[in-house]
C-alpha positions in Angstrom: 70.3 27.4 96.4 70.8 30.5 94.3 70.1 34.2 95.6 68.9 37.4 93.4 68.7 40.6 94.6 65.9 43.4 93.7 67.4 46.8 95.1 68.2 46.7 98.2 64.9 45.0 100.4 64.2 42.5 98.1 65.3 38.8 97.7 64.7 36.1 95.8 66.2 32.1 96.8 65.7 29.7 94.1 66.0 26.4 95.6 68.0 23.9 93.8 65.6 21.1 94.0 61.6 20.7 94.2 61.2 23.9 92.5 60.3 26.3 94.9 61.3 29.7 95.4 61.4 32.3 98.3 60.1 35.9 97.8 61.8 37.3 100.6 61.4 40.7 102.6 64.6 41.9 103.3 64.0 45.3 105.2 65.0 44.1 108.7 65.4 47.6 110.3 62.2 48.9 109.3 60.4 45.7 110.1 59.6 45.3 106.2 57.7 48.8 106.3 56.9 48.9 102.4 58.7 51.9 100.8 58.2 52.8 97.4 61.8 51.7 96.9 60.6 48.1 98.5 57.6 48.4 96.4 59.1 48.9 93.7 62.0 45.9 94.4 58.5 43.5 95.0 56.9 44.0 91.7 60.4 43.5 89.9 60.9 40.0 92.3 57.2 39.5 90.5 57.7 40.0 87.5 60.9 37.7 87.5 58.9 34.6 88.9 56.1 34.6 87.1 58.3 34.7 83.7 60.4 31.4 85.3 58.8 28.2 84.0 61.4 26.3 86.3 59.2 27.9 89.5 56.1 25.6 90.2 55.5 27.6 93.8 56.0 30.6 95.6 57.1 31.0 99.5 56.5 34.7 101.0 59.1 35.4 103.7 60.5 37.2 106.2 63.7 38.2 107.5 63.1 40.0 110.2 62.3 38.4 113.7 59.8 39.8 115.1 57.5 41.0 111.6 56.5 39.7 108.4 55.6 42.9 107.2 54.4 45.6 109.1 52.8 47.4 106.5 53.5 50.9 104.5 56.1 53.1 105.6 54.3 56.0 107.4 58.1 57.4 108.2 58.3 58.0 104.8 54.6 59.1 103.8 54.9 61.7 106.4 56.9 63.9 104.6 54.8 63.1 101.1 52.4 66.2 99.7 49.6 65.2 98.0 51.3 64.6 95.0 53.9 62.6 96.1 51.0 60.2 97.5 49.2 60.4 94.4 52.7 59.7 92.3 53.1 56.3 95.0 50.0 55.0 94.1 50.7 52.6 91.0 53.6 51.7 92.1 52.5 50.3 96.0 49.8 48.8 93.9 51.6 47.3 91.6 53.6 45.4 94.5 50.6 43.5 95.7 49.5 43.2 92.0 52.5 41.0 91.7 52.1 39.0 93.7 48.5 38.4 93.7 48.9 37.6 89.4 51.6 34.9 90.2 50.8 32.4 88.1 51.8 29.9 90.6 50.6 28.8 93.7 52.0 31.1 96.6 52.4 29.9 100.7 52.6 33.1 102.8 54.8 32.6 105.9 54.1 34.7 108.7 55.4 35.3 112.1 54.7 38.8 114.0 53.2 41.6 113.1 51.8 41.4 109.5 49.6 44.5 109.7 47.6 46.9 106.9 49.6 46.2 103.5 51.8 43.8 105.0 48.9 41.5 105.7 47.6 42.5 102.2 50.5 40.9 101.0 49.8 37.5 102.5 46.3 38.2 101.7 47.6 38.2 98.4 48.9 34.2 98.3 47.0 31.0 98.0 47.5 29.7 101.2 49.1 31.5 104.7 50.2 30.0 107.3 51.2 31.6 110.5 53.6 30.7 113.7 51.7 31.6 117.7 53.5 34.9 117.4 51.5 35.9 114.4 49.5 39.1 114.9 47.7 40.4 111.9 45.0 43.1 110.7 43.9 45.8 108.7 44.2 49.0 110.5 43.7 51.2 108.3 41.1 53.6 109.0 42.5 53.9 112.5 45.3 56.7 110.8 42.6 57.7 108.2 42.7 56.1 105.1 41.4 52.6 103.9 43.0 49.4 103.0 44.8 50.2 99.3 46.4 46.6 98.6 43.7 44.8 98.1 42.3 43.7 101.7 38.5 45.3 101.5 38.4 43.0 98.4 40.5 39.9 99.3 39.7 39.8 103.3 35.5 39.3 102.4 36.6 36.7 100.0 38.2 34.9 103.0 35.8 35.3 106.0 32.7 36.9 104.6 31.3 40.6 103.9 29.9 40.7 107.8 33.3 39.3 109.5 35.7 41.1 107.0 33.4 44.4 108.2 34.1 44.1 111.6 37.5 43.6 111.1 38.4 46.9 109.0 36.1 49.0 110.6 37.2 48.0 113.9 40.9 48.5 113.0 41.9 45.4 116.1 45.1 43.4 115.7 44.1 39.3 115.6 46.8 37.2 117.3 47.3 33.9 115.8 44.8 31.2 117.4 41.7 33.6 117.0 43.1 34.5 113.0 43.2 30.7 112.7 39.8 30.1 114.0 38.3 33.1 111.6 40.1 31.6 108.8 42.4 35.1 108.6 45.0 32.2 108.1 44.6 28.4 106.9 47.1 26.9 109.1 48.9 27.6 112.6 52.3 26.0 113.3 54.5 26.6 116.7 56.5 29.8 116.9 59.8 29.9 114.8 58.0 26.8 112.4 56.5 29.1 109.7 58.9 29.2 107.0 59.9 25.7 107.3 56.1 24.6 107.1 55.7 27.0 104.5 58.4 25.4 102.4 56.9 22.1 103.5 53.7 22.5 101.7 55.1 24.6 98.5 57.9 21.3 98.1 54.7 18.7 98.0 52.9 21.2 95.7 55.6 21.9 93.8 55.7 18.0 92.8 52.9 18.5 90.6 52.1 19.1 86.9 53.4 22.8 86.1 50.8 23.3 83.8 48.5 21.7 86.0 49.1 24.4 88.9 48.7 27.1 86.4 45.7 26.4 85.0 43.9 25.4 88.6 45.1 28.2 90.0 43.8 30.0 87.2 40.4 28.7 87.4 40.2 29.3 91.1 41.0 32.9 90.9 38.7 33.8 87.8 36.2 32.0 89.1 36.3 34.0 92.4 32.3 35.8 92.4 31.1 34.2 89.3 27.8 32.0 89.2 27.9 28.4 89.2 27.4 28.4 85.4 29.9 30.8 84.8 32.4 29.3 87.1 32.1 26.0 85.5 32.7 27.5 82.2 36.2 29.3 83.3 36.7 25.8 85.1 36.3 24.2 81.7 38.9 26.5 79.9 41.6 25.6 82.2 41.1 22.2 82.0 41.3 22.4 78.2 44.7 23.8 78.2 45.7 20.7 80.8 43.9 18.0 78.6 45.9 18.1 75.9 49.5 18.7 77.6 52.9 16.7 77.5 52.2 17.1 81.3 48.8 15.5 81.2 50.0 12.3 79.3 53.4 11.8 81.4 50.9 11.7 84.6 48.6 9.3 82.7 51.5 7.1 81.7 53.3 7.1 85.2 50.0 6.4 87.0 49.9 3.3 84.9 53.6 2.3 85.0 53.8 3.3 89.0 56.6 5.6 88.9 56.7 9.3 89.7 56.0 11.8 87.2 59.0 13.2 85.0 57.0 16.1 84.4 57.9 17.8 80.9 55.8 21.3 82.1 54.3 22.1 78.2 
């Protein structure tokens, strides 16, 4: 396994085999509070992975034990003016930016707190799954301002206009068997079993076709909202550019010649 720092809050762990790698959140005293320096450090991490044709999925992590993430850091906001706040902007948003656009299929893992932008950021990913110590929410309007990573967009898109409502007007913290039950996360694994679930699932999708990951994930996001016409028509692209891939004929050929894939990701 190979490690890459991005400043000082920010790590990335390619594993050597199954192609997965680890976004990590490396703020541990802070309990990943996102500073514009952390921000900053995630959209570089971003950037990075989605350039790396070797990555086929992306695991969200945490090194802190008692938070994923516990949102921005209002330590350091306090001491903002208005144009400080209004200087932040693109680049908090361009942390959750990155890692919704990863091109790959992305696993949040979360234990503990994962509150306002720190549950934007699993909000962010495919697929999140959470240990029994998971507490997440968007509490936002509880210290005056809204949700600014994405989670009045992404949160409907999960549970529904109504539920999503009640959720960030209401400002309450979800522990993990109730988010489970809401679908605020997709699957609930015993305390301390997160990250290794997480991996779990990124190693068996990472076995796919490369191209074939891209382009689904692709055509799931764009066609996020669309009519069933014009979802079918994003659906079609993407399948165009797997149709006539290296990838597509290897997984044709070792169908037929019962083997497992060798795939050549082109």
């Amino acid at each position: 396994m190979s490690e890459e720092r991005f400043g000082e809050f920010v790590l990335v762990r390619r594993h050597e085999q199954g192609h997965v790698a680890e976004l990590v959140l490396d703020r541990p005293k802070a309990m990943n509070a996102v500073s514009t320096e952390m921000a900053r450090s995630i959209s570089g991490a971003c950037a990075a992975l989605g350039e790396d044709r070797d990555v086929r999925a992306v695991v969200l992590t945490s090194t802190h034990e008692r938070a994923f993430c516990v949102g921005a850091d209002l330590k350091e906001r306090n001491s903002f003016s208005d144009a400080d706040l209004l200087r932040q902007r693109p680049v908090t948003r361009g942390a959750y930016t990155g890692v919704l656009e990863l091109p790959v299929p992305t696993v949040a893992a979360v234990h503990g707190f994962a509150l306002g932008g720190g549950f934007e950021l699993a909000l962010a990913c495919d697929v999140i799954v959470a240990d029994r110590t998971a507490v997440v929410g968007l509490p936002e309007v509880s210290v005056g301002v809204i949700p600014g990573g994405g989670g009045t967009q992404l949160l409907p898109r999960r549970v529904g206009a109504a539920r999503a409502a009640e959720l960030i007007f209401s400002a309450r913290r979800v522990e993990a068997a109730e988010a489970g039950e809401l679908g605020l996360v997709d699957q609930v694994v015993d305390a301390g079993r997160d990250r290794e679930a997480a991996l779990e699932l990124a190693g068996r999708i990472a076995g796919n076709s490369p191209v074939g990951l891209r382009a689904a994930k692709r055509a799931l996001r764009l066609g996020q909202g669309l009519d069933l016409r014009a979802g079918l028509e994003v659906e079609d692209a993407a399948w165009r550019t797997t149709a006539f891939s290296g990838d597509r004929a290897e997984g044709v050929a070792a169908f037929n010649e019962r083997r497992k894939p060798q795939w050549p990701g082109e």
